[in-house]
mmCIF file of the N, C-alpha and C atoms, coordinates in Angstrom:
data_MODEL
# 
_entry.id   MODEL 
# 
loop_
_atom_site.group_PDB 
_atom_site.id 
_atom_site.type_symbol 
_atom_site.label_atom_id 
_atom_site.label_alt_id 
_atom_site.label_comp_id 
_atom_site.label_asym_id 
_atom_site.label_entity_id 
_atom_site.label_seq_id 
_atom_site.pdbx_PDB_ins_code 
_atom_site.Cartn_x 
_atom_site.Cartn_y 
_atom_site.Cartn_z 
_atom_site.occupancy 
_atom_site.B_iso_or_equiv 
_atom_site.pdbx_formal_charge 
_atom_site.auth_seq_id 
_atom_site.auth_comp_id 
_atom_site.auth_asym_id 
_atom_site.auth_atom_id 
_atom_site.pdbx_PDB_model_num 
ATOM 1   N N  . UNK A 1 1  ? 0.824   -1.182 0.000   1.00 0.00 ? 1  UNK A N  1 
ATOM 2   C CA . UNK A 1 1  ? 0.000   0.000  0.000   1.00 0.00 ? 1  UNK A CA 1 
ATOM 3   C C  . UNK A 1 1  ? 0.876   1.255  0.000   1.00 0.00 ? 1  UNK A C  1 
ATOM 4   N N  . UNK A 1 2  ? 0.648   2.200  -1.050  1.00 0.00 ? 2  UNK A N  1 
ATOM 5   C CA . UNK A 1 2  ? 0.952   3.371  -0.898  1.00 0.00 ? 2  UNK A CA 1 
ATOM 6   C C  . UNK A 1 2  ? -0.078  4.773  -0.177  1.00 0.00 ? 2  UNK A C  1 
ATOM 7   N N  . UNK A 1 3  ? 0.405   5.593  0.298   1.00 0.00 ? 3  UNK A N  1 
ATOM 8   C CA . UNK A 1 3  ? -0.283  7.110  0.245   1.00 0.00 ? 3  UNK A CA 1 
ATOM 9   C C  . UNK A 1 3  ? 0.491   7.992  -0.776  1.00 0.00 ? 3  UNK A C  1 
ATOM 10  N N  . UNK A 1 4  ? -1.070  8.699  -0.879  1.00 0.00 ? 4  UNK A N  1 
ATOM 11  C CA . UNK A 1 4  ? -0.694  10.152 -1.229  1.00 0.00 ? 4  UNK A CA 1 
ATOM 12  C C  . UNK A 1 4  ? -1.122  11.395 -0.164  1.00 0.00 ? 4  UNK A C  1 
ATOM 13  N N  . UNK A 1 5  ? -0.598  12.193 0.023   1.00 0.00 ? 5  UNK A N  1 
ATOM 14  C CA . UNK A 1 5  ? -0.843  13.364 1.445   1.00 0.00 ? 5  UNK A CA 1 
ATOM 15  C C  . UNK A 1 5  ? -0.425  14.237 0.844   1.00 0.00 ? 5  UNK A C  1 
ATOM 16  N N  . UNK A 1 6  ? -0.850  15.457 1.697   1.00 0.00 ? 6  UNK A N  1 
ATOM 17  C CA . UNK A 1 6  ? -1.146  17.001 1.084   1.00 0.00 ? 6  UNK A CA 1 
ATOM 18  C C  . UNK A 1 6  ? -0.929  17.112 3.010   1.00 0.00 ? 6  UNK A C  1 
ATOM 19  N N  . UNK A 1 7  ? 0.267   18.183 3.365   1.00 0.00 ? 7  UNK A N  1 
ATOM 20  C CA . UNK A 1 7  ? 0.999   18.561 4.472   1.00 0.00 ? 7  UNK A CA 1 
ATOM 21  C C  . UNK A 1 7  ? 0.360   19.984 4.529   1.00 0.00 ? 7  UNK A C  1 
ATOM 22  N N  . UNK A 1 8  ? 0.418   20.103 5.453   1.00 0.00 ? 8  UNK A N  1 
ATOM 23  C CA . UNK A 1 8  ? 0.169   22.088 5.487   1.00 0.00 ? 8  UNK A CA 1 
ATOM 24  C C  . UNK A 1 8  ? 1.034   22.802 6.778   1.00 0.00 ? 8  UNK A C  1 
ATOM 25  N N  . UNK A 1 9  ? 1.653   23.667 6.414   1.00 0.00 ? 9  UNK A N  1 
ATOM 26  C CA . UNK A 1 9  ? 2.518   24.318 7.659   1.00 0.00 ? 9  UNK A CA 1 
ATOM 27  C C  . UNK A 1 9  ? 1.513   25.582 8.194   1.00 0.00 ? 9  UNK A C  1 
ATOM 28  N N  . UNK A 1 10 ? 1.302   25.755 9.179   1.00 0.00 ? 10 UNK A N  1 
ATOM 29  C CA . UNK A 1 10 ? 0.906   26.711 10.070  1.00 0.00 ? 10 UNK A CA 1 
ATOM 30  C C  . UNK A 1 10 ? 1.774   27.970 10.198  1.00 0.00 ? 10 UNK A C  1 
ATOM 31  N N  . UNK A 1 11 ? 2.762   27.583 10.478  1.00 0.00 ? 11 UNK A N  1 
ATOM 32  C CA . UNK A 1 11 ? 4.101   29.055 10.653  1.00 0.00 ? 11 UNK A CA 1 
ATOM 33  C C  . UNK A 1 11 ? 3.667   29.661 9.115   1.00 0.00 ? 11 UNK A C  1 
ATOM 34  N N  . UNK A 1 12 ? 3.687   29.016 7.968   1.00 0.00 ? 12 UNK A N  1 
ATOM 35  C CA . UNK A 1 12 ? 4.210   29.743 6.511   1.00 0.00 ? 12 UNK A CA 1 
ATOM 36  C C  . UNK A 1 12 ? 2.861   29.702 5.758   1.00 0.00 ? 12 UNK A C  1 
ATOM 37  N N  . UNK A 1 13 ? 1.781   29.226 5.965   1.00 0.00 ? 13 UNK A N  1 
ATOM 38  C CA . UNK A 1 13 ? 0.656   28.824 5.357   1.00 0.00 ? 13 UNK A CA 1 
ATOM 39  C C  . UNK A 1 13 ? 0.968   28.171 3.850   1.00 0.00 ? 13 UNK A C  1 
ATOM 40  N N  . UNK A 1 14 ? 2.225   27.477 3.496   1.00 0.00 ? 14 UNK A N  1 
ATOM 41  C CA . UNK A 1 14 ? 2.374   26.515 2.532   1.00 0.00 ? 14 UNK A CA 1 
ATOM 42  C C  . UNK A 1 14 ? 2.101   25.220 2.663   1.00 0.00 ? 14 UNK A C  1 
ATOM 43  N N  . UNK A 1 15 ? 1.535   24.347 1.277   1.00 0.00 ? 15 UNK A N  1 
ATOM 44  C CA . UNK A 1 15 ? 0.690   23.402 1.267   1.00 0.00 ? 15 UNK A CA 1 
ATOM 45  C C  . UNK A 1 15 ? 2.284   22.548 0.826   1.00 0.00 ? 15 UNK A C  1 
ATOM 46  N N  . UNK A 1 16 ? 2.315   21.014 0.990   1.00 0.00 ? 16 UNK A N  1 
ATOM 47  C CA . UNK A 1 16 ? 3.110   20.069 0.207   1.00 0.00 ? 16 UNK A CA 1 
ATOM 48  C C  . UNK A 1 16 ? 2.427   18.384 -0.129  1.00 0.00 ? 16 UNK A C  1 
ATOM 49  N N  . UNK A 1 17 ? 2.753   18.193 -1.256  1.00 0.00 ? 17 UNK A N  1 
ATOM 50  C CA . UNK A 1 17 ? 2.107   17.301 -1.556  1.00 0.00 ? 17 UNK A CA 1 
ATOM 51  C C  . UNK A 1 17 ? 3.058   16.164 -1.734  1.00 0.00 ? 17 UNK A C  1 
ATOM 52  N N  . UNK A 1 18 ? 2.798   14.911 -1.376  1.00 0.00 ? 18 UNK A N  1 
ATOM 53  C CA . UNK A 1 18 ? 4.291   13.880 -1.646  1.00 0.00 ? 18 UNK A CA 1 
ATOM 54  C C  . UNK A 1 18 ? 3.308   12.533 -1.986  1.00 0.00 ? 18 UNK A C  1 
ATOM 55  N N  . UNK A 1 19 ? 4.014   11.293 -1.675  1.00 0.00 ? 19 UNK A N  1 
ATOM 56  C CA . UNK A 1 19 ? 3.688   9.797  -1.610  1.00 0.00 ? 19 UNK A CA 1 
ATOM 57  C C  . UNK A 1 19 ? 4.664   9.144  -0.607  1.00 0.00 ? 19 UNK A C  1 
ATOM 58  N N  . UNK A 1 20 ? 4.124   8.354  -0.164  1.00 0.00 ? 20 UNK A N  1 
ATOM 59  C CA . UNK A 1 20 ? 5.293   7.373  0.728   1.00 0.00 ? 20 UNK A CA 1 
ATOM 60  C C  . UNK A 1 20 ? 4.224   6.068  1.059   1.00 0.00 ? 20 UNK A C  1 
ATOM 61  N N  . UNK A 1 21 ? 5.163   4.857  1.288   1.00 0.00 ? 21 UNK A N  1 
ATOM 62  C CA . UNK A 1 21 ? 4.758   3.415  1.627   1.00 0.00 ? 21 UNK A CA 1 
ATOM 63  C C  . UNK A 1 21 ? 4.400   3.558  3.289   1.00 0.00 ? 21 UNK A C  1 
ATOM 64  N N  . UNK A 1 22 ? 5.036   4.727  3.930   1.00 0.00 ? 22 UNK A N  1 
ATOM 65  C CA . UNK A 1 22 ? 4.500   4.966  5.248   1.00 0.00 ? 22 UNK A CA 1 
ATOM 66  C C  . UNK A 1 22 ? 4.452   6.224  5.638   1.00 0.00 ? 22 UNK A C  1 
ATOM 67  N N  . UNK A 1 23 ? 3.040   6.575  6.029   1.00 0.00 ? 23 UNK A N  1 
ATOM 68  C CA . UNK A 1 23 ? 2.822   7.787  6.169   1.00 0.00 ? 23 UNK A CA 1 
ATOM 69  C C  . UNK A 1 23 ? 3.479   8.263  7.355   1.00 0.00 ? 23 UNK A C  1 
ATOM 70  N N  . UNK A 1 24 ? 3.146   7.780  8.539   1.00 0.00 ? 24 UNK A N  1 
ATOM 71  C CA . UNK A 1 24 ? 3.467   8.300  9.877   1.00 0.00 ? 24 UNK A CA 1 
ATOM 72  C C  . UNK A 1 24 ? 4.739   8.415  9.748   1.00 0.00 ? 24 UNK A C  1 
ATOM 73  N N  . UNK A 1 25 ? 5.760   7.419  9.378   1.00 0.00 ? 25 UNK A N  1 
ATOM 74  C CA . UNK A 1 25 ? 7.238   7.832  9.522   1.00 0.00 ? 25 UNK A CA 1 
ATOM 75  C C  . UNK A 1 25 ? 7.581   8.466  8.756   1.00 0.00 ? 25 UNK A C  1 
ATOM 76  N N  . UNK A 1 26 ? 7.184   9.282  7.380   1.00 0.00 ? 26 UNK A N  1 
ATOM 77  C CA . UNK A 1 26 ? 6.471   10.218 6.519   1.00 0.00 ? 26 UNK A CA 1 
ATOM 78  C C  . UNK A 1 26 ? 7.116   11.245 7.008   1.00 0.00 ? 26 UNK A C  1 
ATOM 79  N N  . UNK A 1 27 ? 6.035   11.615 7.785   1.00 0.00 ? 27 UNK A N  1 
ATOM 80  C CA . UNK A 1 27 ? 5.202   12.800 8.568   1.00 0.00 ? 27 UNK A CA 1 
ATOM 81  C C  . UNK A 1 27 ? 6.588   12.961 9.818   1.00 0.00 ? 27 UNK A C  1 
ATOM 82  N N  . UNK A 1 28 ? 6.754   12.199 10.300  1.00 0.00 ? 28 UNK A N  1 
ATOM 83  C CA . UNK A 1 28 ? 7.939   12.430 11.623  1.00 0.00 ? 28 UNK A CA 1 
ATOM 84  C C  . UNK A 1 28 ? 9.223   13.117 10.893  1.00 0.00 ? 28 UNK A C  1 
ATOM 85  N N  . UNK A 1 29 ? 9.429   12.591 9.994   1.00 0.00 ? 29 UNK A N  1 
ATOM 86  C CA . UNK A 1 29 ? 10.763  12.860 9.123   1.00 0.00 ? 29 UNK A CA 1 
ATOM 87  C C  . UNK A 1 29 ? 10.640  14.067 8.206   1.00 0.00 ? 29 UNK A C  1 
ATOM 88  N N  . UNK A 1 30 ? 9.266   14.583 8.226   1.00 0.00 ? 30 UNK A N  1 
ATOM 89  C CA . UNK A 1 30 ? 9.145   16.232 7.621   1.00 0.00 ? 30 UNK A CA 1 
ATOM 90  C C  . UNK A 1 30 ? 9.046   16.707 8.691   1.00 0.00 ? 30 UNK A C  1 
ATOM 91  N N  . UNK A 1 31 ? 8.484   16.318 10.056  1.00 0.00 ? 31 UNK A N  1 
ATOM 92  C CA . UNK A 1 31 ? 9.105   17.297 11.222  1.00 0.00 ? 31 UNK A CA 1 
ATOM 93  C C  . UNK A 1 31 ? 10.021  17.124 11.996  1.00 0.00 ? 31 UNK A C  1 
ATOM 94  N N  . UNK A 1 32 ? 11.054  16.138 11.379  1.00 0.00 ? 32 UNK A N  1 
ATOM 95  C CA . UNK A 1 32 ? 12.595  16.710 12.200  1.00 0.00 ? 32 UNK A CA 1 
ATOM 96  C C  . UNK A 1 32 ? 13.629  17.249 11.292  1.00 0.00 ? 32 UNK A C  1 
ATOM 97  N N  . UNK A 1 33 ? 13.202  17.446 10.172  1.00 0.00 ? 33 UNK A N  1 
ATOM 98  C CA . UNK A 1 33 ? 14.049  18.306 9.343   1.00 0.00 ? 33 UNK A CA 1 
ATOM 99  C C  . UNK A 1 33 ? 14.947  17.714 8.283   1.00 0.00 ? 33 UNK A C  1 
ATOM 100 N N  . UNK A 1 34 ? 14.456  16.306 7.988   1.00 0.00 ? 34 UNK A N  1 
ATOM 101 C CA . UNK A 1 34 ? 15.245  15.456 7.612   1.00 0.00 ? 34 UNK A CA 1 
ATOM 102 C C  . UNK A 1 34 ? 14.575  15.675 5.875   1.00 0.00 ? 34 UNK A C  1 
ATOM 103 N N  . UNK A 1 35 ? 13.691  16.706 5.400   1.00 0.00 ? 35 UNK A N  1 
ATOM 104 C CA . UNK A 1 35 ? 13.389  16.615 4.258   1.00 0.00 ? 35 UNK A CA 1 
ATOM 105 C C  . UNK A 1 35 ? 14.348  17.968 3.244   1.00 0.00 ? 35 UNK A C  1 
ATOM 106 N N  . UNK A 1 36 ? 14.955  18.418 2.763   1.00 0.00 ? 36 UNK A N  1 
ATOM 107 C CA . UNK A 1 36 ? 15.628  19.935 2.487   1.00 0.00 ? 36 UNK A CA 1 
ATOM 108 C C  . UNK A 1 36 ? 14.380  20.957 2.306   1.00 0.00 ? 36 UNK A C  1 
ATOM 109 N N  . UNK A 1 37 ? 13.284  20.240 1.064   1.00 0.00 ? 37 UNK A N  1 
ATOM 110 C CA . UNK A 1 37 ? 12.175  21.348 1.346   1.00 0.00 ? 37 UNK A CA 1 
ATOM 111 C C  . UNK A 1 37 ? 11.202  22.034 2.376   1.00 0.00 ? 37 UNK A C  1 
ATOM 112 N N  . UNK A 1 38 ? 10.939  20.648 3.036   1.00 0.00 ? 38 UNK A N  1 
ATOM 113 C CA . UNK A 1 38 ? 10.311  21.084 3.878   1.00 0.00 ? 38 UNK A CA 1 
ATOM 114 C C  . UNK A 1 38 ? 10.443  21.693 5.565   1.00 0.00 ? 38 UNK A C  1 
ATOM 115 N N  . UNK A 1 39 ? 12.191  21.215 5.500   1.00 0.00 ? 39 UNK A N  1 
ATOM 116 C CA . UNK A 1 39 ? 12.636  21.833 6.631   1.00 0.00 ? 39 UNK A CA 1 
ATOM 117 C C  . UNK A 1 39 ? 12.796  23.485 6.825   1.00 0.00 ? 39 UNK A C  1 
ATOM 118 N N  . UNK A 1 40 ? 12.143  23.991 6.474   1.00 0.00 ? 40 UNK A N  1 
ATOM 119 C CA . UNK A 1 40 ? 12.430  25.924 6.443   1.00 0.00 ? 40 UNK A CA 1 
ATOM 120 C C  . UNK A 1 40 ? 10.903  25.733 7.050   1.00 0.00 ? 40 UNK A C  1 
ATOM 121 N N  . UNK A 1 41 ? 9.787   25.332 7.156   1.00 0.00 ? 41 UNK A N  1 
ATOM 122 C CA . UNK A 1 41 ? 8.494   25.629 7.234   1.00 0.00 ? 41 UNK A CA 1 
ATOM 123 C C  . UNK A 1 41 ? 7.688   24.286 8.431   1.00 0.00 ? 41 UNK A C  1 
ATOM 124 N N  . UNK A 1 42 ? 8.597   23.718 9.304   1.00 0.00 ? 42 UNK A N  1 
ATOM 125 C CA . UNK A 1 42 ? 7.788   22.643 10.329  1.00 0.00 ? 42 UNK A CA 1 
ATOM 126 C C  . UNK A 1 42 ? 7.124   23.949 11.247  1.00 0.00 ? 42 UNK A C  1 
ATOM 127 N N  . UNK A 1 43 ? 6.361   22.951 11.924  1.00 0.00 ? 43 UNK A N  1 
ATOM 128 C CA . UNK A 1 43 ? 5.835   21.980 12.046  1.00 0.00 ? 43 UNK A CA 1 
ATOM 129 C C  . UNK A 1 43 ? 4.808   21.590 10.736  1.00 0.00 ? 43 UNK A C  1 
ATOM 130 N N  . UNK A 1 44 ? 4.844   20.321 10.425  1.00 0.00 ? 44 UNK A N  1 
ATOM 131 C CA . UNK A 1 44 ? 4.149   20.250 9.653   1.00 0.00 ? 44 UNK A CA 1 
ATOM 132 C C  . UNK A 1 44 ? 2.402   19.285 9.629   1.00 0.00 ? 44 UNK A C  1 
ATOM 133 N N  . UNK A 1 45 ? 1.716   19.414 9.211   1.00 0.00 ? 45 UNK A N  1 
ATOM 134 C CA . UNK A 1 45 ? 0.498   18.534 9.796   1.00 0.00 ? 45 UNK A CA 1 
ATOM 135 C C  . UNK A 1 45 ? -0.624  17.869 8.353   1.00 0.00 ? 45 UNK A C  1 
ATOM 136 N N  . UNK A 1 46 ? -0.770  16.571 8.337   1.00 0.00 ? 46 UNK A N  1 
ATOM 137 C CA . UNK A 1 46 ? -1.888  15.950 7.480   1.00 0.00 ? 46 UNK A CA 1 
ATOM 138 C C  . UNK A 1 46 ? -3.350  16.448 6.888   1.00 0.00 ? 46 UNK A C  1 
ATOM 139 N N  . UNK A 1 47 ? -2.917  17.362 6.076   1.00 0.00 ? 47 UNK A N  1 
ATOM 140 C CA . UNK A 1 47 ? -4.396  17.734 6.054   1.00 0.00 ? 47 UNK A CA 1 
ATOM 141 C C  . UNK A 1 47 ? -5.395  16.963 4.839   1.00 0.00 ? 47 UNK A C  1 
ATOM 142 N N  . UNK A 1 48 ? -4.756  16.013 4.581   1.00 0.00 ? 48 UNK A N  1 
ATOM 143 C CA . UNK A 1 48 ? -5.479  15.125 3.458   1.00 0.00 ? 48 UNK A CA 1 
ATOM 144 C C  . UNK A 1 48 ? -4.823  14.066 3.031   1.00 0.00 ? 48 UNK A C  1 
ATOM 145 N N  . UNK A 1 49 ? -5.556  12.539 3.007   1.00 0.00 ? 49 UNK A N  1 
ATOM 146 C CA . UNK A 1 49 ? -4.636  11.370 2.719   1.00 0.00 ? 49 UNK A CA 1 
ATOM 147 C C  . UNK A 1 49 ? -5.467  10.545 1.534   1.00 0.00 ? 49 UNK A C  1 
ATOM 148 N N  . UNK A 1 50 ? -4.671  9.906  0.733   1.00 0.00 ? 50 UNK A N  1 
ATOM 149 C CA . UNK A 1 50 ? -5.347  8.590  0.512   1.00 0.00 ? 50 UNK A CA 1 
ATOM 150 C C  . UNK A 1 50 ? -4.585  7.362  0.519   1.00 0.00 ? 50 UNK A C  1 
ATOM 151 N N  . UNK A 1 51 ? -4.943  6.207  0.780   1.00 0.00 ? 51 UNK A N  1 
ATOM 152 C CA . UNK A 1 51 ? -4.003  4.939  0.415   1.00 0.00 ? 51 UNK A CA 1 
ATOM 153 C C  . UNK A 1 51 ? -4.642  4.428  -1.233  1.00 0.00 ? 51 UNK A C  1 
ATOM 154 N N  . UNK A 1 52 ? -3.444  4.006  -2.233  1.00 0.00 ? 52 UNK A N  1 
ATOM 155 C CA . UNK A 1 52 ? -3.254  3.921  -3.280  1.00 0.00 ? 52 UNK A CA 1 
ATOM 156 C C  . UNK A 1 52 ? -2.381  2.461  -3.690  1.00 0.00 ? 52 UNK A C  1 
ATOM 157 N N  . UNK A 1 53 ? -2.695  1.566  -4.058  1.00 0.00 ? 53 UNK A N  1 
ATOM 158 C CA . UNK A 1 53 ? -2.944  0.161  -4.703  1.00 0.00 ? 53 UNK A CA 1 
ATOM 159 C C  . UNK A 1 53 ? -1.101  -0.094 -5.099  1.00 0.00 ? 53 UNK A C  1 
ATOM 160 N N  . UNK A 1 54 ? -0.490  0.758  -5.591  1.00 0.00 ? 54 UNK A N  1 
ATOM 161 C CA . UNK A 1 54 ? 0.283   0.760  -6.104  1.00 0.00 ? 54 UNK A CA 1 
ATOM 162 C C  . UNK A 1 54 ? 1.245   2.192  -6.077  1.00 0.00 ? 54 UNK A C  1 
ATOM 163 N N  . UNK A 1 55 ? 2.745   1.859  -6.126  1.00 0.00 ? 55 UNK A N  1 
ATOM 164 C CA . UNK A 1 55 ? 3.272   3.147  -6.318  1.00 0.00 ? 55 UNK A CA 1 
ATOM 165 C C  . UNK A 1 55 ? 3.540   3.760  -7.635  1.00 0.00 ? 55 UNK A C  1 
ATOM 166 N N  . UNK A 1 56 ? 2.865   3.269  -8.850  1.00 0.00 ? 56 UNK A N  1 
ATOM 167 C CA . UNK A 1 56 ? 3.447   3.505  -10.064 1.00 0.00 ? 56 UNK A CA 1 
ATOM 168 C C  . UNK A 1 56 ? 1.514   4.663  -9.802  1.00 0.00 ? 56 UNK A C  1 
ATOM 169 N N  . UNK A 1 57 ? 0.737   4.156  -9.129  1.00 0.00 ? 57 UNK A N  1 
ATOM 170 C CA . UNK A 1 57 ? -0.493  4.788  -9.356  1.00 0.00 ? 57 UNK A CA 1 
ATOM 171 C C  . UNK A 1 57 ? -0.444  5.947  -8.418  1.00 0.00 ? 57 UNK A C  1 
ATOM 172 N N  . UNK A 1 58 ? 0.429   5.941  -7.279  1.00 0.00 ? 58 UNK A N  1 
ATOM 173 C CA . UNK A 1 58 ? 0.344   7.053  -6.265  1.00 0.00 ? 58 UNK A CA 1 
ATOM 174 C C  . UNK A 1 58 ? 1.542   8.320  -6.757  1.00 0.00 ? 58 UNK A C  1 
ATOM 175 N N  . UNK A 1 59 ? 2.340   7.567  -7.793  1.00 0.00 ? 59 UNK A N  1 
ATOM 176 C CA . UNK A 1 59 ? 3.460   9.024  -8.394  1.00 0.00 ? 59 UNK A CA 1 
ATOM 177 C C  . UNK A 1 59 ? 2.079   9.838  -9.571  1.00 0.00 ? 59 UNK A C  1 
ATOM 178 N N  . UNK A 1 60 ? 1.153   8.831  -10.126 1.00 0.00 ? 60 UNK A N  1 
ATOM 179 C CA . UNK A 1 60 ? 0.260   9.832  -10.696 1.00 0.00 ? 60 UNK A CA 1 
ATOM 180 C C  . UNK A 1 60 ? -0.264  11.007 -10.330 1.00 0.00 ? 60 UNK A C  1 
ATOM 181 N N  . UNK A 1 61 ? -1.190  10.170 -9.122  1.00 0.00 ? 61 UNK A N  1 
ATOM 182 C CA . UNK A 1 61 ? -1.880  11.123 -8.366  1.00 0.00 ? 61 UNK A CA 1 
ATOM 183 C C  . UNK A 1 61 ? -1.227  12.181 -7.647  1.00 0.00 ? 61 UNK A C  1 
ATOM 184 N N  . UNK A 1 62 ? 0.035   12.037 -7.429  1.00 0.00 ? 62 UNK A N  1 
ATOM 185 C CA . UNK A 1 62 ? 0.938   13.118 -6.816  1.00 0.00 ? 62 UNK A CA 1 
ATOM 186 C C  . UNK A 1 62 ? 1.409   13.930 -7.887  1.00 0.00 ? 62 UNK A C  1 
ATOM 187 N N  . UNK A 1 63 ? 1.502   13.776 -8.864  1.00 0.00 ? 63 UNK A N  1 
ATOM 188 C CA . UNK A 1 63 ? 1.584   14.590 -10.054 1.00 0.00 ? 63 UNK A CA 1 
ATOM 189 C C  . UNK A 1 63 ? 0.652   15.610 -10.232 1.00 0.00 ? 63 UNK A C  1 
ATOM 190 N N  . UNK A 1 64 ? -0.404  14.863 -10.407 1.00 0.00 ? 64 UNK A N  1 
ATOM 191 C CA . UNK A 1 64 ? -1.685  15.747 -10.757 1.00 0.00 ? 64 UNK A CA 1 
ATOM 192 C C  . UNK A 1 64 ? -1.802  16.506 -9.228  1.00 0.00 ? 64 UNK A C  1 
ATOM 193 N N  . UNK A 1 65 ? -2.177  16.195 -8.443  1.00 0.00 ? 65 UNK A N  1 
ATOM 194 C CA . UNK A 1 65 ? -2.083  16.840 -6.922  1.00 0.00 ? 65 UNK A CA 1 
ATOM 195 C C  . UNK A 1 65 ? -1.049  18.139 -7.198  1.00 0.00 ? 65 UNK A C  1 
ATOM 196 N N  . UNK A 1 66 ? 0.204   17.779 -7.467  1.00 0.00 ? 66 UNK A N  1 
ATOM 197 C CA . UNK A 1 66 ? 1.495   19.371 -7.399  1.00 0.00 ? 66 UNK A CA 1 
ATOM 198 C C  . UNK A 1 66 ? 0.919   20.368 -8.401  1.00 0.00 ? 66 UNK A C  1 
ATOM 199 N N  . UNK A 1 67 ? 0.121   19.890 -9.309  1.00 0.00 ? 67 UNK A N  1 
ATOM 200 C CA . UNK A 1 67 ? -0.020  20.891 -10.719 1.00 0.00 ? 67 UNK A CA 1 
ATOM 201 C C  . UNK A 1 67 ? -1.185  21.402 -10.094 1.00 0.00 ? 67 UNK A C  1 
ATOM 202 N N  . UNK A 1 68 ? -1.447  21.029 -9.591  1.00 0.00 ? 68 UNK A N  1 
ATOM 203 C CA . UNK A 1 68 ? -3.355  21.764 -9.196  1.00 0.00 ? 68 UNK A CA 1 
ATOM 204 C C  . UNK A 1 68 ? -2.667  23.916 -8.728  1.00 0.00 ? 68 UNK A C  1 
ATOM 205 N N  . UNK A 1 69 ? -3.514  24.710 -8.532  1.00 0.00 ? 69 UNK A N  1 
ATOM 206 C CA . UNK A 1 69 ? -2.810  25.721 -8.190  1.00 0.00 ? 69 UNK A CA 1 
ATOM 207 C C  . UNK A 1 69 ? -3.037  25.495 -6.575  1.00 0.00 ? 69 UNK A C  1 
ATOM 208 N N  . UNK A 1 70 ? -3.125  26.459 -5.728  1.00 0.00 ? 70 UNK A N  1 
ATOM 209 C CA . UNK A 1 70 ? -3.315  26.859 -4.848  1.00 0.00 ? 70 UNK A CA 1 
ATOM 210 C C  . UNK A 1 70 ? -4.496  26.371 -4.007  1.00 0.00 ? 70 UNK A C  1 
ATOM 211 N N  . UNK A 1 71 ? -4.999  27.663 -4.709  1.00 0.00 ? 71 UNK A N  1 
ATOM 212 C CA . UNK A 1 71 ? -6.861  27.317 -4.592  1.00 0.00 ? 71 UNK A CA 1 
ATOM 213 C C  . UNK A 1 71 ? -7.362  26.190 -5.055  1.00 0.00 ? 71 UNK A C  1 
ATOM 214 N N  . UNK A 1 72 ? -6.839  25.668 -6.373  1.00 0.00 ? 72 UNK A N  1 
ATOM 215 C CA . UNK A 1 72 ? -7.836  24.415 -6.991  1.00 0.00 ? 72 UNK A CA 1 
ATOM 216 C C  . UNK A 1 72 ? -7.300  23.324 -5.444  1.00 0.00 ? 72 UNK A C  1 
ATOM 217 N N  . UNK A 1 73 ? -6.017  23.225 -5.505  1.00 0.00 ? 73 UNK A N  1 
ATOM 218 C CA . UNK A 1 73 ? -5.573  22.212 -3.974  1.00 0.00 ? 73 UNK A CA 1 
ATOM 219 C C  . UNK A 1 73 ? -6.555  22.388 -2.707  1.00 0.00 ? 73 UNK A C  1 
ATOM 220 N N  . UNK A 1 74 ? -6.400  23.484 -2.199  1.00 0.00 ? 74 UNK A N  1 
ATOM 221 C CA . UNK A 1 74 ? -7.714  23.845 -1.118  1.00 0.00 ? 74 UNK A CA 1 
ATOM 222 C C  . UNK A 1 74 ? -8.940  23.384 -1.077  1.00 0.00 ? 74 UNK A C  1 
ATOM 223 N N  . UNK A 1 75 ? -9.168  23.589 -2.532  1.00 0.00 ? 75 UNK A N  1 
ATOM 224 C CA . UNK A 1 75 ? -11.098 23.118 -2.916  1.00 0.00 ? 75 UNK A CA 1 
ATOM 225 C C  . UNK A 1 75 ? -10.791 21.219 -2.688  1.00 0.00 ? 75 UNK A C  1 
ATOM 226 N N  . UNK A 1 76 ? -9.639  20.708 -3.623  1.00 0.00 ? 76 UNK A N  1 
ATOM 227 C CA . UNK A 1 76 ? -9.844  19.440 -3.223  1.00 0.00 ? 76 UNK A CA 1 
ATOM 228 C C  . UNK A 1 76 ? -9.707  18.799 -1.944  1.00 0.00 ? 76 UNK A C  1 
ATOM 229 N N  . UNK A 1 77 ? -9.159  19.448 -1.285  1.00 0.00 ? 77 UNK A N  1 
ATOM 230 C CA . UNK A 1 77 ? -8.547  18.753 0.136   1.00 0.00 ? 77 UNK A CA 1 
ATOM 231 C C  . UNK A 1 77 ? -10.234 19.066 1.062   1.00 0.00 ? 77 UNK A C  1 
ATOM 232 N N  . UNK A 1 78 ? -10.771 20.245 0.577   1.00 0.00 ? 78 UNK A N  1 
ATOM 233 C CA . UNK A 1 78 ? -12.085 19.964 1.630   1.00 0.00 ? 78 UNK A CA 1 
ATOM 234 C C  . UNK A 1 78 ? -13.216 19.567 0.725   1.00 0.00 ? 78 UNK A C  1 
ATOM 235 N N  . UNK A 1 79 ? -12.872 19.042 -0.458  1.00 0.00 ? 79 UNK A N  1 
ATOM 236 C CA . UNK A 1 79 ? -14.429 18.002 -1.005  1.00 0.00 ? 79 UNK A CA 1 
ATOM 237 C C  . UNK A 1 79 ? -13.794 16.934 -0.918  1.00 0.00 ? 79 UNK A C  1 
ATOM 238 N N  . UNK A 1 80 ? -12.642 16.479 -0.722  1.00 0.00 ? 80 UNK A N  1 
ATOM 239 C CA . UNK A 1 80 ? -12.137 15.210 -0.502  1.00 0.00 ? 80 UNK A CA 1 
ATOM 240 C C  . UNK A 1 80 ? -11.644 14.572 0.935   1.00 0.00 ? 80 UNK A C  1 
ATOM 241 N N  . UNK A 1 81 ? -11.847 15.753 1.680   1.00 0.00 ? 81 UNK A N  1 
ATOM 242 C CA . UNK A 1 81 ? -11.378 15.016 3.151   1.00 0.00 ? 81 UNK A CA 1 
ATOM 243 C C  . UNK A 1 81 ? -11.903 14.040 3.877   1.00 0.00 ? 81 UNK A C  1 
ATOM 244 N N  . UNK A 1 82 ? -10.713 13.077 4.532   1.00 0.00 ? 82 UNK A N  1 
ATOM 245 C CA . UNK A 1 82 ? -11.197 12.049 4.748   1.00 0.00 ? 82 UNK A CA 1 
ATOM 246 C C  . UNK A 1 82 ? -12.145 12.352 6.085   1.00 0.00 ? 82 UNK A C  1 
# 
């Protein structure tokens, strides 16, 4: 099983979108600084997940997820929240 997640920082109000085979250790490792991008902007927090069948299908959806703008990201994360 893969995810796809959409992160949101509080300090910077920037959104990040990734994939990983484990979310939680994911998520720990964008808040100890162990990522280059995302270490300028922790704490960081889950604001939208899905689990995905495959990782050749979760680099899609993370594709399409980064291209979205701003706003279109926002609108999906609250008609899609889990």
């Amino acid at each position: 099983m893969f995810y796809v997640y959409v992160l949101f920082s509080n300090s910077s109000g920037k959104y990040y979108v990734g994939q990983t085979s484990d979310l939680k250790k994911r998520l720990e490792s964008h808040n100890k600084g162990e990522s280059k991008y995302t270490s300028a902007y922790m704490p960081w927090e889950i604001k939208w997940h899905t689990e995905i069948g495959s990782r050749k299908e979760a680099l899609i959806l993370e594709k399409k997820l980064k291209n979205l703008s701003g706003n279109r990201l926002i609108d999906f994360i609250e008609k899609y929240s889990n």
